[in-house]
Structures are given as structure tokens and as C-alpha cells.
Steps between C-alpha positions, in 0.01 A plus 500: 500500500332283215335296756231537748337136638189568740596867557879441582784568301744259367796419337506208291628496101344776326197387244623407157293646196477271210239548165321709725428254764669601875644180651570480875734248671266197606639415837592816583187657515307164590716526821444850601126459435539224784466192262773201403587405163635124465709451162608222291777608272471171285144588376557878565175508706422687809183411721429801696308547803318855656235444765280232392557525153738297318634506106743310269722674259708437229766681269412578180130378585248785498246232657454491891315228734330666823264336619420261318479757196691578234577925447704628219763787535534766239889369490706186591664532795961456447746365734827715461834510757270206649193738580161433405341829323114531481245777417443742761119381409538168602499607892160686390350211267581211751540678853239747419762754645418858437780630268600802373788562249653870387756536316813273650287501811315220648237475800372144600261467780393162661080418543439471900 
């Protein structure tokens, strides 16, 4: 399994690797993490909610507003077959999830 969110397995798409960079589907994982991702397909941004925290994200925008800040991401998040892609990171940089990546392998665990 390439997936495991808060210590459970799961099957969503696989992660994508692109210039080095591992992308994860956004809603996908957003979801299983126990968060909701709203998203406007005119303006190809997503506002995304986990816990108390809340971000906006664009394709092809490496820029992110949380909180009233703005946080860059190493790469621009993609919309492809009509799913958002982002880096695995962003669920650490934003969520402050614990993360850990190896090889086509991905762990994501929420904050309590």
C-alpha cells in the first residue's frame, strides 16, 4: 500500500513523482485525514479545511494563504483527470502533520 493516513492503510491514487517533488491527490488525502476540501474549477482553487486550520490553494501557484500567512511550496501544485496534485509537504508545512515518505511510500499522520 502507498498510503498510510493516521496509522491506517488506504487506497487512494498512488503518489505521482514529478522533478523530484512527490505529489499526492489533494482531496483524497484531505478526506481521509478527516478534513473537506471545497473547489472552484473556474479559478482552479481549493480552500481546504483540517481541524482548525484552514488554507487556499491554487494550480500552478507555489504560494499558500493559512492563516492569514502566506507559505511557499517547493512545487506548484497541477490539476490533471480533474484532481488537484500537491506536495506531500504541504500536509506537513500547513497541517503540521508528521510525514514520512520512502520510496513510493507515504505516511501522513494528523496533530491531536
Amino acid at each position: 500500500m502507498p498510503y498510510t493516513i493516521n496509522g491506517l492503510e488506504q487506497t487512494i491514487p498512488n503518489p505521482q513523482m514529478k522533478d523530484g517533488t512527490t505529489f499526492v491527490p489533494l482531496a483524497d488525502v484531505s478526506d481521509t485525514l478527516g478534513g473537506y476540501v471545497d473547489f472552484d474549477h473556474e479559478s482552479k482553487t481549493a480552500n481546504v479545511e483540517l481541524g482548525a486550520k484552514k488554507a487556499k490553494v491554487t494550480a500552478n501557484d507555489t504560494s499558500v494563504e493559512s492563516g492569514g500567512a502566506t507559505i511557499s511550496l517547493q512545487a506548484a501544485p497541477y490539476i490533471e483527470n480533474d484532481t488537484m496534485w500537491v506536495p506531500v509537504r504541504f500536509f506537513q508545512h500547513v497541517f503540521d502533520c508528521e510525514l514520512n515518505v520512502d520510496g513510493d511510500n507515504v505516511s501522513i499522520k494528523r496533530p491531536l
